[in-house]
MDAnalysis code that builds the backbone (N, CA, C; Angstrom):
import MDAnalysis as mda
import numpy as np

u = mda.Universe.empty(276, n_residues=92, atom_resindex=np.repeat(np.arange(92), 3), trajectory=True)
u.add_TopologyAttr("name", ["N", "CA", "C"] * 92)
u.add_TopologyAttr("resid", np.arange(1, 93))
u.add_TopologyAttr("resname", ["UNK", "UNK", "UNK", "UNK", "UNK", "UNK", "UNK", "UNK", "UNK", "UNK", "UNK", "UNK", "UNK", "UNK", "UNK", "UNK", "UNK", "UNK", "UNK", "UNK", "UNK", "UNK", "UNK", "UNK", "UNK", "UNK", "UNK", "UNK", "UNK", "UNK", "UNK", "UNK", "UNK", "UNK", "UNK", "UNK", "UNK", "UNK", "UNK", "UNK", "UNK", "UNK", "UNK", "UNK", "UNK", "UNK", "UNK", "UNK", "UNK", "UNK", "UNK", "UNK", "UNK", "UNK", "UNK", "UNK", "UNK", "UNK", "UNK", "UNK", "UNK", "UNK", "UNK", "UNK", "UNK", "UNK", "UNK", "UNK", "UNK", "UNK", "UNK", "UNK", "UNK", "UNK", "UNK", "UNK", "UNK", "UNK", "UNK", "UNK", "UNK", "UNK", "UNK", "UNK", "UNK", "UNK", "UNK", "UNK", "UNK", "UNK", "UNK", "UNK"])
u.atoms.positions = np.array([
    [2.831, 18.280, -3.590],
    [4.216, 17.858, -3.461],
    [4.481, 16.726, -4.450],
    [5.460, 16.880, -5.286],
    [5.892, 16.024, -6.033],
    [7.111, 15.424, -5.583],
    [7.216, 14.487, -4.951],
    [8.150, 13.193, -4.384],
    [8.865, 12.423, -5.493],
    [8.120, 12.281, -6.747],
    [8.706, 11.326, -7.486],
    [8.828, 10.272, -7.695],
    [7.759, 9.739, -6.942],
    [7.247, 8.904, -5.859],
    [6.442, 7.720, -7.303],
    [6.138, 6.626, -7.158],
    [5.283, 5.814, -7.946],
    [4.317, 4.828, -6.824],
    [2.877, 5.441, -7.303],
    [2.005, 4.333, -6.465],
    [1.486, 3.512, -6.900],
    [1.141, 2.425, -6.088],
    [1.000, 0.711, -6.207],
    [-0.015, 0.308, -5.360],
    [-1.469, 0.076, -5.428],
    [-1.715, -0.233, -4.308],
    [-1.781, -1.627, -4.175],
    [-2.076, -2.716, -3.060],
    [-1.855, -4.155, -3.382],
    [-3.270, -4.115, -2.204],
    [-3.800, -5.410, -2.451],
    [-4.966, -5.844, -1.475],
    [-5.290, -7.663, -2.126],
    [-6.140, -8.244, -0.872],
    [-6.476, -9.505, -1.017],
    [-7.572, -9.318, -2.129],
    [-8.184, -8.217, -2.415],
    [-9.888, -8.396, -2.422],
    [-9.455, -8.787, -4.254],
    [-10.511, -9.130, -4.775],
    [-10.572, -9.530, -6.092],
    [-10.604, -7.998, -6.999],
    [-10.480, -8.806, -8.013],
    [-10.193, -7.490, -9.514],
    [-11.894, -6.789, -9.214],
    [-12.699, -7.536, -9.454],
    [-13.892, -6.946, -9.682],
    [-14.296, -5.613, -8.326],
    [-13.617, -6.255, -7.160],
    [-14.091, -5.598, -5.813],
    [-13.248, -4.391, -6.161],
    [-12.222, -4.375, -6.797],
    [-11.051, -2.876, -7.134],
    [-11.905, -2.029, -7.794],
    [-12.060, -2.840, -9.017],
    [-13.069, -1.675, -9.720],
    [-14.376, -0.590, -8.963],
    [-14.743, -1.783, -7.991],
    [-15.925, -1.085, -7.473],
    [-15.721, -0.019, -6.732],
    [-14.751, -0.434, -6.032],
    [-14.023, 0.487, -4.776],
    [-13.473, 1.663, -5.310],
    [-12.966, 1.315, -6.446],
    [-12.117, 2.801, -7.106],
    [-13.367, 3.379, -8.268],
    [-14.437, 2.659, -8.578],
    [-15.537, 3.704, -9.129],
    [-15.967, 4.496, -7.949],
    [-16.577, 3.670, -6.595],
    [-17.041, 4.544, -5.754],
    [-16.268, 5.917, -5.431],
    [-15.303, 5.751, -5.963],
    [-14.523, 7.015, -4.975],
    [-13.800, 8.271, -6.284],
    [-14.765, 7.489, -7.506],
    [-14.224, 8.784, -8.340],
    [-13.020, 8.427, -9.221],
    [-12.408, 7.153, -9.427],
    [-11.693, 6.386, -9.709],
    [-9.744, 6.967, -8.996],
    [-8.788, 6.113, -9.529],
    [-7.685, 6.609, -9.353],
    [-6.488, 6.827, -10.393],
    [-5.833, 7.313, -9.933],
    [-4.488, 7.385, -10.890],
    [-3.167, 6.497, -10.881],
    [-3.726, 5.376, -10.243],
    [-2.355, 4.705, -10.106],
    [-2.992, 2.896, -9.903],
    [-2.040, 1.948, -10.043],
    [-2.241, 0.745, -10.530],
    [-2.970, 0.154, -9.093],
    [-4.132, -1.128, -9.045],
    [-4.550, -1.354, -8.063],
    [-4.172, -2.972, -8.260],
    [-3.869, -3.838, -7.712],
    [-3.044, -5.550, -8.110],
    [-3.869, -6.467, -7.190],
    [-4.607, -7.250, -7.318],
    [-4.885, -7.614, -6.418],
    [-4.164, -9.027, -5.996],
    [-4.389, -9.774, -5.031],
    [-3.310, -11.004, -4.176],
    [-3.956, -11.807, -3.835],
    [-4.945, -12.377, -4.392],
    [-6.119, -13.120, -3.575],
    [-5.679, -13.980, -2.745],
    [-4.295, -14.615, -3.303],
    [-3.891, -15.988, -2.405],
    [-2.851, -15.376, -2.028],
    [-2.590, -14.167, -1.185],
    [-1.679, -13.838, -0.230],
    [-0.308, -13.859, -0.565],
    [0.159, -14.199, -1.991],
    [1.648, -14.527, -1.863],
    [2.358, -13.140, -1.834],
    [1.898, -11.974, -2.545],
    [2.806, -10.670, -2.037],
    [2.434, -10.229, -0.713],
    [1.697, -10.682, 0.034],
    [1.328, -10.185, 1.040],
    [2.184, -10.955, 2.148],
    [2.696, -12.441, 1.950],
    [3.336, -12.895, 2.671],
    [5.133, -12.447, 2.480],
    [5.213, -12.276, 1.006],
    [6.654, -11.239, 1.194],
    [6.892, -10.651, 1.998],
    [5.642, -9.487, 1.927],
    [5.956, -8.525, 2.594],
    [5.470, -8.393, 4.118],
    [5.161, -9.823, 4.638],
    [5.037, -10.284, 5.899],
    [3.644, -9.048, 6.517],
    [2.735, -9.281, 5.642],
    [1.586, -8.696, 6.335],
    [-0.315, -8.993, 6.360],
    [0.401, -10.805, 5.933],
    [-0.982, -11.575, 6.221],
    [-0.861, -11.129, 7.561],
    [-2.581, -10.848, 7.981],
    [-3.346, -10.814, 9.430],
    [-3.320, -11.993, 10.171],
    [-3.581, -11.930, 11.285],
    [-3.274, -12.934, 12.697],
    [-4.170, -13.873, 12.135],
    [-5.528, -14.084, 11.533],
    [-5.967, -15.351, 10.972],
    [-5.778, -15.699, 9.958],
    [-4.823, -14.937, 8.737],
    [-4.430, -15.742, 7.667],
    [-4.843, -15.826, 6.394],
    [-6.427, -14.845, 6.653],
    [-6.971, -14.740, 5.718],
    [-7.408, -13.383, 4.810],
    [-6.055, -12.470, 5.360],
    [-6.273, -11.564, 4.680],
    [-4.960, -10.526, 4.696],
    [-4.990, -9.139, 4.997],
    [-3.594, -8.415, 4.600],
    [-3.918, -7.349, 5.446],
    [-2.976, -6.845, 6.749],
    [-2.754, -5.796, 7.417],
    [-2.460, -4.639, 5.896],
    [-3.770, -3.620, 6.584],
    [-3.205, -2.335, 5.631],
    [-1.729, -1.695, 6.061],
    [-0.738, -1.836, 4.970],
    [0.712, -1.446, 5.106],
    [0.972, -0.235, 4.418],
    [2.386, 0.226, 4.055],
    [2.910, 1.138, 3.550],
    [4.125, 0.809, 3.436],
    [4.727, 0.425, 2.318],
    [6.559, 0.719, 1.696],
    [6.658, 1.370, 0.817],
    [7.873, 1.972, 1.284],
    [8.489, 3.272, 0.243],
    [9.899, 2.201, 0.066],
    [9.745, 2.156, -1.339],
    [10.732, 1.016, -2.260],
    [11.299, 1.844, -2.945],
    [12.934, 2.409, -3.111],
    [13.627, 3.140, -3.883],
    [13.859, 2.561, -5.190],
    [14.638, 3.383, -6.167],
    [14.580, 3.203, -7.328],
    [15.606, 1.563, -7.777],
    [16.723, 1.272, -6.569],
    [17.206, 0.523, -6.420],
    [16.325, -1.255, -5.974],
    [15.081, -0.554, -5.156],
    [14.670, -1.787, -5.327],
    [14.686, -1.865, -3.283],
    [15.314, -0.868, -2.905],
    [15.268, -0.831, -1.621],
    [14.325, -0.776, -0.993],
    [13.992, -1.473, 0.307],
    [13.261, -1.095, 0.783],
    [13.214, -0.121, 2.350],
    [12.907, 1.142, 2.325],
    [13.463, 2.705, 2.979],
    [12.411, 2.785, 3.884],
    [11.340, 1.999, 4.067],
    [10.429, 2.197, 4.962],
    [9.577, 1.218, 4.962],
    [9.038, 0.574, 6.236],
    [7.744, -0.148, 6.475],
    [7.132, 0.238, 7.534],
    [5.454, 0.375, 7.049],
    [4.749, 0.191, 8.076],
    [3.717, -0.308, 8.318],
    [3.828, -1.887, 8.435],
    [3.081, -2.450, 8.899],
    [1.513, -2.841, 9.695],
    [1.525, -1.525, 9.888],
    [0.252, -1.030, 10.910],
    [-0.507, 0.371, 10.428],
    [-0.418, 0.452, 9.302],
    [-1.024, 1.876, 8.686],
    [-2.088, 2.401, 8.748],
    [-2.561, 3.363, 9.565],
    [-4.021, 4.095, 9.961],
    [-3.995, 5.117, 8.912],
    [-5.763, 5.023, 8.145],
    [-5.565, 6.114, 7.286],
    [-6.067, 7.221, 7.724],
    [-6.186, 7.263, 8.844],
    [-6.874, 8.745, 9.231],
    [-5.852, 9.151, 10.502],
    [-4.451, 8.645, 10.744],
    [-3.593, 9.257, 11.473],
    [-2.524, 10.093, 10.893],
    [-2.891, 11.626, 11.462],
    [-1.985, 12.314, 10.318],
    [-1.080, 12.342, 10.537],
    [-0.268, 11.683, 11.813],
    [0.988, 11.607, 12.157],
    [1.853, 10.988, 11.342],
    [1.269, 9.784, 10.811],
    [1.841, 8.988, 10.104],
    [1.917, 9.255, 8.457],
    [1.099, 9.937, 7.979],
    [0.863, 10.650, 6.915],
    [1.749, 11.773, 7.146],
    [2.327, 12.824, 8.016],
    [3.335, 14.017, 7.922],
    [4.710, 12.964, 7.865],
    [4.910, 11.755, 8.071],
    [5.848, 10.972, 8.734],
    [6.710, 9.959, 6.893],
    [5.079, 9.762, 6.346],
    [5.391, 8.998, 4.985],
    [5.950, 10.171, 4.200],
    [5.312, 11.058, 3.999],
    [5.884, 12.543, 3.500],
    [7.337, 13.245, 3.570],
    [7.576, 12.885, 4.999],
    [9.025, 13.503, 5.003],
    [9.901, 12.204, 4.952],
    [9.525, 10.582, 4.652],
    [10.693, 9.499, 3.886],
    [10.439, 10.116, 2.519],
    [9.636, 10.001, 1.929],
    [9.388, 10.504, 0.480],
    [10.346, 11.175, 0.106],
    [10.643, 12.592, 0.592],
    [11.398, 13.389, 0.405],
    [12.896, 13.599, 0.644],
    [12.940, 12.367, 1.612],
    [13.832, 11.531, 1.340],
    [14.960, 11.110, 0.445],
    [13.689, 10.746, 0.106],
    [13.891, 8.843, -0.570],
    [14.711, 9.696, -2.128],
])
């Protein structure tokens, strides 16, 4: 499915820990940023309850800059939520 979609991923962990993570897995196709000191993570209001790190999220940000979806609480192995990001996408 082509959405049209552009991915971003964001995390606390350092540049070097990206690389590793995305060699282990065969690398990827899309930009990985990292936040060490939390400031996009506090934008997007998803530092963890101690502060020292980043609830795995999900926003679908339109071409406007909108933001069409959050979820805050993102399981990657719930496919509910995965049939759920799919049909904002298509959306969007």
């Amino acid at each position: 499915m082509d959405a049209g979609a552009e991915i971003v991923a964001v995390s606390n962990d350092d540049i070097d820990s990206h690389c590793r993570f995305g060699e282990s897995l065969g690398g990827f196709s899309f930009p990985h940023l990292s936040d060490e000191n939390l400031d996009v993570s506090r934008l997007y209001d998803v530092v963890n309850d101690r502060g020292n790190g980043c609830r795995r999220s999900i926003f679908v940000i339109d071409r406007e800059g909108i933001i069409r979806h959050a979820d805050r609480a993102y399981q990657v192995n719930e496919e509910t939520q995965a049939e759920k990001l799919l049909e904002i996408l298509a959306g969007v």
